[in-house]
C-alpha positions in Angstrom: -121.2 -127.6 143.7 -124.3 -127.3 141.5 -126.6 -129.4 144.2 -125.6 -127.5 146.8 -126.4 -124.2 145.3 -129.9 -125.6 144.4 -130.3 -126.8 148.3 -129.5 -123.3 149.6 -131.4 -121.6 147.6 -134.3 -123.9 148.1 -133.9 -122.4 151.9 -132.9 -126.2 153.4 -129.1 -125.9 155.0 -129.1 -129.1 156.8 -127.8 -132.7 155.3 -126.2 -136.0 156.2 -124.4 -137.3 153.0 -123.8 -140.9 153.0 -121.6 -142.8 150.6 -119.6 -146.8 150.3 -116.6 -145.2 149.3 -114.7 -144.7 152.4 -112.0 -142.9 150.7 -114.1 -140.2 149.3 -115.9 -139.9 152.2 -112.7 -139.3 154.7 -111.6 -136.9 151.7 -114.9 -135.1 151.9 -114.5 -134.6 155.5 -110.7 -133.7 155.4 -109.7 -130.0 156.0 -106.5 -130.4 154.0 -106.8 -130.3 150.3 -107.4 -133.5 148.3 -104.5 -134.0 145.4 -106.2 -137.6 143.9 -106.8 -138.0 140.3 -110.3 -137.0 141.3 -109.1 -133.9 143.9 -110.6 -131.6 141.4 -113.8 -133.2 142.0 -113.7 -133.1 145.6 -112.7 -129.9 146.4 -115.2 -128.2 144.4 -117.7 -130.3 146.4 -116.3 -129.2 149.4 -116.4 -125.8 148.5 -120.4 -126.3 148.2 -120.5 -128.0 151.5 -119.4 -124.8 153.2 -122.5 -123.4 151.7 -124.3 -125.0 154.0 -125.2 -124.3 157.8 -125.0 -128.0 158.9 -123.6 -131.3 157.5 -122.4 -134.4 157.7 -120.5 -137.2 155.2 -120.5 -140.7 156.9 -119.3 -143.8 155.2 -122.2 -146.9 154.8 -120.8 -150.3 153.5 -122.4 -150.7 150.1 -124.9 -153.6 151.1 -126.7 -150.8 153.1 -126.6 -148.4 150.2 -127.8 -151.1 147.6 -130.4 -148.5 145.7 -127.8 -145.8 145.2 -125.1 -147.8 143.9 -127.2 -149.5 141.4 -128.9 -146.2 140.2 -125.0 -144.8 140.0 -123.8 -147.7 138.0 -127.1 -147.5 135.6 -126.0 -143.5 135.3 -122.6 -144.8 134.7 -123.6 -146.8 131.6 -126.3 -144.3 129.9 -123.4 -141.8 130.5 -124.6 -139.2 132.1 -121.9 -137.8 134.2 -123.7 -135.1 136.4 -126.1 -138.2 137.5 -123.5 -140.5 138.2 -121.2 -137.7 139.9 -124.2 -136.8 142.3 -125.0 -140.5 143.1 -121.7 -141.7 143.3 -120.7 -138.6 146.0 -124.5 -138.2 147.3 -125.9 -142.0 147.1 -128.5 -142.2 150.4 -128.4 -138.5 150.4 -131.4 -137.2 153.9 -132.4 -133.7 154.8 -131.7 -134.3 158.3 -133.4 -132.0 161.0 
């Protein structure tokens, strides 16, 4: 996980991830492996979670996370895809503590 990698190395360990798509989030948070069409996806960003010393993934409904989802759907038409990865799995992304 390419954001992760930069966080770590940046010296800041801590995170809460939030995100409106409950599924990804409960896949995020699962210990078992993640066999969607997007499991690839997700088990490399769990891989870069371990990476860090402390975090979270906790679902928002997507009134609350109006900014992200709009930057994540203007990423989805200009096509980049490492934008609208990161938004779409990080939208409302905090250092926390």
């Amino acid at each position: 996980m390419a954001g992760c990698g930069v966080w770590t190395t940046n010296g800041i360990y801590k995170y809460i991830f939030e995100g409106d798509s409950l599924e990804v989030v409960n896949a995020l948070r699962s210990d078992d492996s993640c066999w969607t069409q997007y499991g690839m996806m997700i088990n490399e960003e769990k891989e870069g979670l371990l990476r860090l010393q402390k975090w979270n993934v906790q679902h928002v409904r997507r009134e609350a996370n109006a900014v992200a989802h709009r930057l994540a759907k203007e990423a989805l038409v200009l096509g980049d895809k490492n934008m609208a990865r990161s938004y779409f799995l990080y939208s409302g992304c905090n250092p926390c503590g």
